[in-house]
Each structure stands twice: as C-alpha cells, then as structure tokens.
N, C-alpha and C positions, 0 to 999 in steps of 0.2 A: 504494500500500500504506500502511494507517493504523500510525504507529508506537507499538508498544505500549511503557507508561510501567511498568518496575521500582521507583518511587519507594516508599520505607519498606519496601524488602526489605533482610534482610542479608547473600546473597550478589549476587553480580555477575552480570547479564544471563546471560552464557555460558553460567554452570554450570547457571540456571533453562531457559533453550531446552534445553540438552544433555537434561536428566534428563527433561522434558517430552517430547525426541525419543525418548529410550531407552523412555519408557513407552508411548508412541503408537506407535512404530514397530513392536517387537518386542511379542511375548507376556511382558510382562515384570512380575510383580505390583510392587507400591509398594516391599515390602522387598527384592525383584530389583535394585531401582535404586538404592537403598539403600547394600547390596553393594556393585555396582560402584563409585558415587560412593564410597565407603570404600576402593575401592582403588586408587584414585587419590589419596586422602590427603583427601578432602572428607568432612568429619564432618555427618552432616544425621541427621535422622529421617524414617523413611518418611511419618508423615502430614504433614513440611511438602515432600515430595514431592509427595502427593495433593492439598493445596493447591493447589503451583505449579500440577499437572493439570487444577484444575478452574477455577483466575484463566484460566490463560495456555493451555488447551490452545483452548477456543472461539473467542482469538482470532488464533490460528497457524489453525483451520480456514477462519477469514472471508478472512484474507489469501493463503492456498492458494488460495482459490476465486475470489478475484479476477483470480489471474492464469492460470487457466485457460483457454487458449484460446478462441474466440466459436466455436461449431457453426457446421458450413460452411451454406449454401441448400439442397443437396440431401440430403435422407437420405428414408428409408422407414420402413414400419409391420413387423415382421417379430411372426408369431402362433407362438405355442407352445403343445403342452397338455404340462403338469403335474401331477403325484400332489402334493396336500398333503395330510398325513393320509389318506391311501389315497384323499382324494377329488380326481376328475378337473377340472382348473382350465384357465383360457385363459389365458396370458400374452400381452398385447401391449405393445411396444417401440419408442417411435421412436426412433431411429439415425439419426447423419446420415452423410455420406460417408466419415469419415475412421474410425466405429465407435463413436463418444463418443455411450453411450444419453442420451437427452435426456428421457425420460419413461416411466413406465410404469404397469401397468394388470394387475390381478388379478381375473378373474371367473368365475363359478362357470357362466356359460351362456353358448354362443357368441351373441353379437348383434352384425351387423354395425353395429346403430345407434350404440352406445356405444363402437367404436372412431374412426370419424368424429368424435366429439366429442374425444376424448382427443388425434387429431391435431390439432385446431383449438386445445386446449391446447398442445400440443407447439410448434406454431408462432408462439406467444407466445413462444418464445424465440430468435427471428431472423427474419425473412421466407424464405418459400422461392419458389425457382424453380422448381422442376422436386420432385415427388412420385412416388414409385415405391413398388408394393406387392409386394409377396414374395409370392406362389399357390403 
C-alpha cells in the first residue's frame, strides 16, 4: 500500500481520512460532514472538505483496490437481458468462484461472438483453469 503524504495541510491525517470516510461512505453532502466534524469541536469548511475528497479520496480508492483479493481460476460467463430505457439489453458477466464480477458487457443484440471475446478479456485478469457457462 502507497503511503499517502498530508504535507502543507492544516489538520492532522485522522481528521482528513475520517471526513473523507464520512463523505465516501454514507450519503453524506460536503456540509453533512461539515456538521458533524463541528460536533465534535473541528471547525472546517465544507469546501476544504471537498478538497480533502477530491486530493485524498482517489487515493484511498487505489489503495482499497490493491488489497483486494486476486479472482480465484475458476469463474463463468453468467447472461442477463435487461430493460434500459424500455429497451431490451444483454448483460454479460464474468464471475469467478467466490462471486467477485471481474468484467462486464452491455449489448443491445445477443451475439455469441462478442461474449467469447469479452471472456478472453476477463481472463487477463488471472489464468483460468477450469470455464463454466451458465445455459
């Protein structure tokens, strides 16, 4: 995990993670966080909250994602159709064993040829052993 650097801010690490969690986490607008941080006795302004959120939120997502689990070797293609705007869509999905979608795929006509490709994408993201298709 890359350590991220608060140098020339003027509160303290903590409070910037915290208000950054409160905003990411919950439905919570800038002056939502505001608020709280204010009742807890931390004077701030909501746009040097939306700051913090937009320095420090990208790199709390990079470091989430690194320590994401690796997708197991086996997962499958699983097909859905879907109404977007009342019109009829094909979702496909690869999933690996444990349920962690690993890619996916929006199209407007079923064609078996372009989900073939999409697994061949999919499995850029680990080797697999074993492929199973959902019918």
């Amino acid at each position: 995990m890359q350590p991220i650097s608060y140098a020339r801010h003027q509160f303290p690490a903590e409070i910037i993670r915290h208000a950054t969690w409160l905003y990411l986490r919950f439905t919570l607008s800038y002056r939502d966080v505001e608020e709280l941080l204010a009742e807890r006795g931390i004077e701030t302004a909501y746009e040097t909250v939306r700051r913090w959120v937009l320095t420090f939120g990208p790199a709390f997502a990079r470091n989430l994602r690194r320590l994401r689990p690796k997708p197991t070797s086996t997962w499958h293609m699983d097909e859905m159709v879907i109404s977007i705007q009342g019109k009829r869509m094909y979702l496909w999905r690869a999933v690996d064993s444990e349920g962690e979608v690993l890619d996916l795929l929006v199209q407007s006509k079923r064609d078996s040829r372009d989900p073939a490709a999409h697994a061949e994408a999919a499995e850029e993201t680990g080797p697999c052993t074993r492929r199973a298709r959902d019918r």
